[in-house]
Legacy VTK file of the C-alpha trace (Angstrom):
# vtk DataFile Version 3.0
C-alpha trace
ASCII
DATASET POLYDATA
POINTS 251 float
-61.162 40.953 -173.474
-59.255 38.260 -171.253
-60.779 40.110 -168.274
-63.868 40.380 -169.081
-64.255 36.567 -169.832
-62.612 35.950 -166.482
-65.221 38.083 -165.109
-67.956 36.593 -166.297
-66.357 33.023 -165.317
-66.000 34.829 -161.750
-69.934 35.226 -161.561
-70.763 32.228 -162.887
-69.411 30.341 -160.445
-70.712 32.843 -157.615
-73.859 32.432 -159.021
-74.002 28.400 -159.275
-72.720 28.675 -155.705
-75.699 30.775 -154.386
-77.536 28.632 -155.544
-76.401 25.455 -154.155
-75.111 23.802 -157.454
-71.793 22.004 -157.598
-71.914 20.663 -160.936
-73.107 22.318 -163.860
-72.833 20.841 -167.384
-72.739 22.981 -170.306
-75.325 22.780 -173.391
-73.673 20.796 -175.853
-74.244 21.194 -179.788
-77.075 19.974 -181.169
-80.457 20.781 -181.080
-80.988 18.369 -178.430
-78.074 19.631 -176.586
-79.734 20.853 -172.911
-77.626 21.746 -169.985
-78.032 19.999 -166.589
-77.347 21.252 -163.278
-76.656 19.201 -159.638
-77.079 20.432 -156.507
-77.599 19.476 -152.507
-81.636 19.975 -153.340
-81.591 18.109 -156.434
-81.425 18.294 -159.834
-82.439 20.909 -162.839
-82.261 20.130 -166.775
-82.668 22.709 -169.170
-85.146 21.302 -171.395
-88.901 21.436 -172.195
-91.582 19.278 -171.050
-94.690 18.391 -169.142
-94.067 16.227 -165.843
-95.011 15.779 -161.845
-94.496 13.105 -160.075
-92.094 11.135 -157.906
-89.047 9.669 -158.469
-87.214 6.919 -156.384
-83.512 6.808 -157.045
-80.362 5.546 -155.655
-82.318 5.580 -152.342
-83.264 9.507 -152.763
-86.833 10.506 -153.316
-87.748 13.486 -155.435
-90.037 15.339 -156.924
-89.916 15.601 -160.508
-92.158 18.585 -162.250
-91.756 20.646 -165.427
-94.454 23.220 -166.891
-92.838 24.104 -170.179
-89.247 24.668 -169.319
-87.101 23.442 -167.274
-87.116 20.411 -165.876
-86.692 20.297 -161.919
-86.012 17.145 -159.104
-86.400 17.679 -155.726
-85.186 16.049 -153.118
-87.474 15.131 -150.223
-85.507 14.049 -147.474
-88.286 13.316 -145.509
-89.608 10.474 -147.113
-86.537 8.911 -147.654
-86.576 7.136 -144.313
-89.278 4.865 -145.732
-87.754 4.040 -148.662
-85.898 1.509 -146.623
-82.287 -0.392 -147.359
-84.120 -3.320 -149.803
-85.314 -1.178 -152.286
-83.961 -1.280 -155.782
-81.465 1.771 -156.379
-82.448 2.557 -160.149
-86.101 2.926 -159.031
-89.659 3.332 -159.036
-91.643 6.502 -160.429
-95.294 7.242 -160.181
-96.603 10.320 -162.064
-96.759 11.647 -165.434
-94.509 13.376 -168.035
-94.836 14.649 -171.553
-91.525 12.953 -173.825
-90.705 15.400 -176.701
-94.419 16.277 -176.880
-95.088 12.912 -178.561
-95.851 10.671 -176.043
-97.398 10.415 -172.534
-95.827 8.189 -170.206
-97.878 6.992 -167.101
-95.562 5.381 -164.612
-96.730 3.628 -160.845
-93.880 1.941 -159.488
-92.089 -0.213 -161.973
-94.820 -0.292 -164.444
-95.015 2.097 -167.532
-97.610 3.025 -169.692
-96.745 4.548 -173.119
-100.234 6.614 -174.924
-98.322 7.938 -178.377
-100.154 11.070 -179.233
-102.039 11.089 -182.911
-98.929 13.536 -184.409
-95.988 11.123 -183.033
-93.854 9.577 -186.160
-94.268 5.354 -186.000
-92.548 3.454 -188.831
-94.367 1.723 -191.302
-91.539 0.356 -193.744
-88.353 -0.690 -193.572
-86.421 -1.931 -196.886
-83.081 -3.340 -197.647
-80.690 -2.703 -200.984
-80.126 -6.615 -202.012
-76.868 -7.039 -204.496
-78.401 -6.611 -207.547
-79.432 -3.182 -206.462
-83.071 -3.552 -206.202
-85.032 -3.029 -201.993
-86.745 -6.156 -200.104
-89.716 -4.148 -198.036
-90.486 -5.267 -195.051
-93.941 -3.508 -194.156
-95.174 -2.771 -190.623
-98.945 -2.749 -189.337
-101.422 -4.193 -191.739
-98.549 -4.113 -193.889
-97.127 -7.773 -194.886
-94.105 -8.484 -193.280
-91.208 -10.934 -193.922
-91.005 -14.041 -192.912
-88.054 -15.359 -191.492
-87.394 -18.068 -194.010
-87.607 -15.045 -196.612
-85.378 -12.724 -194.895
-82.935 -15.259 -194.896
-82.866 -15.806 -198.053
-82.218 -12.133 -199.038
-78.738 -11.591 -200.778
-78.027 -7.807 -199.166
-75.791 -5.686 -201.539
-72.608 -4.911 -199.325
-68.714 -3.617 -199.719
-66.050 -3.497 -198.119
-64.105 -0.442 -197.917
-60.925 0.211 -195.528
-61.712 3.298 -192.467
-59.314 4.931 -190.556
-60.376 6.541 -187.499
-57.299 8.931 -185.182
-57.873 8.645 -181.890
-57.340 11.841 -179.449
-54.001 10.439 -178.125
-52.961 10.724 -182.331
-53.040 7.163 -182.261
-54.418 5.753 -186.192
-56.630 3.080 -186.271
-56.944 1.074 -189.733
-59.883 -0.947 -190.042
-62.475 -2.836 -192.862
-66.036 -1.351 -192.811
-68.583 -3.407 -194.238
-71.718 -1.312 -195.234
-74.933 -1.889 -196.312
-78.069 0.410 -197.239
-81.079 0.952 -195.525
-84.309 2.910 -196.171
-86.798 3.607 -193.489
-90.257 5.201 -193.924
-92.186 7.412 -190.945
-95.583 8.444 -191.251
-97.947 10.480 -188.018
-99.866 8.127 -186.655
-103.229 9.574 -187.222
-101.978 10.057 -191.333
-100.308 6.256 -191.832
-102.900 5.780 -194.431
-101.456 8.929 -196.395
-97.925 8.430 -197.929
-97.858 12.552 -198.958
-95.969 13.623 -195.546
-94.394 10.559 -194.708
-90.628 10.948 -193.832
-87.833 8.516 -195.610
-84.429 8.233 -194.140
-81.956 6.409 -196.105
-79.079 5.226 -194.381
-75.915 2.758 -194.258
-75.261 0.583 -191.808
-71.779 0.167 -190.800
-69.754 -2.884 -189.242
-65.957 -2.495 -188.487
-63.408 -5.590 -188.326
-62.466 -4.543 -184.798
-63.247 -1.670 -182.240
-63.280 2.146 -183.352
-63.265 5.108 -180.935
-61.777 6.286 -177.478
-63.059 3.043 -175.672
-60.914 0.551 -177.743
-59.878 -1.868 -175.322
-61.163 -0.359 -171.950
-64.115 -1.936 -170.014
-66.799 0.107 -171.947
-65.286 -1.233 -175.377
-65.012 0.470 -178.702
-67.689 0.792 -181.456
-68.423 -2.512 -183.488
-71.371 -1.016 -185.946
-73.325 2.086 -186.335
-75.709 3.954 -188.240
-75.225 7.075 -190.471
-78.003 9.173 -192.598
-77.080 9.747 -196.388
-77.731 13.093 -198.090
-79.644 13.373 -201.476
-77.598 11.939 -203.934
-74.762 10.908 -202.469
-73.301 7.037 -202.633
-72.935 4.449 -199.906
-69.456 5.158 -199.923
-69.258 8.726 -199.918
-71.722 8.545 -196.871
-69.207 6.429 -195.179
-66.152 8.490 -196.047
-68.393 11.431 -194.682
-68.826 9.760 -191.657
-64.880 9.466 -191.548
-64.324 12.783 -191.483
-67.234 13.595 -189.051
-68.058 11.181 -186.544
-66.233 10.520 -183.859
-66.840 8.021 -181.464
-66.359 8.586 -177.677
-66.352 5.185 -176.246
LINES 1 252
251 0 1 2 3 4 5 6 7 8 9 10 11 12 13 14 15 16 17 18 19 20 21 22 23 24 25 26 27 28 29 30 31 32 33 34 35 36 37 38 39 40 41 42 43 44 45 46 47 48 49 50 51 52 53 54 55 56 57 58 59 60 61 62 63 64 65 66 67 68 69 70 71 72 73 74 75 76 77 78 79 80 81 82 83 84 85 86 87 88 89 90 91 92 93 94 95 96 97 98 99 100 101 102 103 104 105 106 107 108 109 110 111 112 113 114 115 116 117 118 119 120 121 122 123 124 125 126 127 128 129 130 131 132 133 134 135 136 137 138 139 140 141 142 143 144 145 146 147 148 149 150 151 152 153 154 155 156 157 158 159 160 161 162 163 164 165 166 167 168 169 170 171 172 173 174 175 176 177 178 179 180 181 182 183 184 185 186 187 188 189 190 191 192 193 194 195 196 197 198 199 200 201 202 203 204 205 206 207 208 209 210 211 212 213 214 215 216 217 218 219 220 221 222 223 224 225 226 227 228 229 230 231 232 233 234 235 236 237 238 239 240 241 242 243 244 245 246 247 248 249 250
């Protein structure tokens, strides 16, 4: 069996090599987990989409098309000569391209127009547990909103509960999470008037007394606060104690 998966590391790599790739990252889990590819003649990303057009980065110029699946950059050395020493590294595109078949992004140089499609999700609600366990709504759109003199007035329901997070090295960090409750609502843009297919996500909102996760003390910095769905039925703090067991945070 050992051979056989060596094998099929063997050609693999032969494989990537033909093809003038030297770095290949795996698919990771997750349903938005796509693999990416690098090579001498540009990139490739295995995901879906709709794109052409140009990209202008870190002084290379590519070309950047997609017709269902996958996702390809080109370099074109050629042009590069004009893209002269000046110009910003993190660049310019011009073109088109389809995001997760929601919206259509229109891009000339450094500007960006965004055209969401009728079935893209746009929130319309937002609402906060206050402490004596009843939601503040805060509607969007025609909705009325919050002022600011109301929203500060709110008293949010909140707890504190102790977290311990184990870093890869074994190492145990003890800290306080304080966690509050939130309650978003979704509707397609061309059915916001209709509440029947509308999507609610009820979350808590998490704040540590100090920095969580691999990054704690480095440059990059650990995790301060973060977001995590609740299931049906289950209690801010069995959410959080979920999350414990779950999440783990790699910066």
């Amino acid at each position: 069996m050992s051979e056989i998966k060596e094998f099929g590391a063997r050609m693999k790599d032969s494989i990537l090599r033909l093809l003038g790739i030297w770095s290949f990252e795996p698919a990771q889990k997750g349903w938005k987990g796509y693999w990416s590819a690098r090579a001498s003649w540009g990139e490739v990303a295995g995901r879906p989409g709709l794109a052409f057009g140009f990209v202008l980065n870190d002084r290379r110029f590519l070309l950047n098309f997609c017709l269902g699946w996958p996702v390809f950059y080109i370099r074109l050395r050629f042009l590069e000569r004009w893209t002269g020493e000046a110009r910003d590294c993190m660049g310019d595109r011009w073109g088109f391209s389809l995001v997760d078949g929601r919206s259509i992004h229109l891009n000339w140089r450094d500007k960006t127009k965004i055209i969401d499609l009728p079935w893209s999700w746009d929130v319309v609600r937002k609402s906060e547990l206050l402490a004596d366990e009843t939601w503040a709504h805060d509607f969007y759109g025609k909705g009325k909103r919050l002022t600011w003199e109301e929203r500060k007035a709110l008293t949010l329901w909140k707890r504190e509960l102790p977290y311990t997070y184990v870093l890869r090295c074994g190492e145990v960090q003890e800290r306080l999470a304080t966690i509050r409750v939130e309650e978003w609502e979704c509707r397609q843009l061309w059915l916001r008037w209709c509440p029947l297919f509308a999507r609610v996500r009820r979350s808590i909102w998490v704040e540590f007394s100090g920095e969580v996760g691999e990054g704690t003390g480095s440059w990059k910095g650990g995790t301060m606060g973060c977001g995590y769905d609740m299931k049906k039925g289950e209690s801010p703090e069995d959410c959080l104690r979920r999350m414990e067991r779950e999440r783990k945070f790699n910066r």
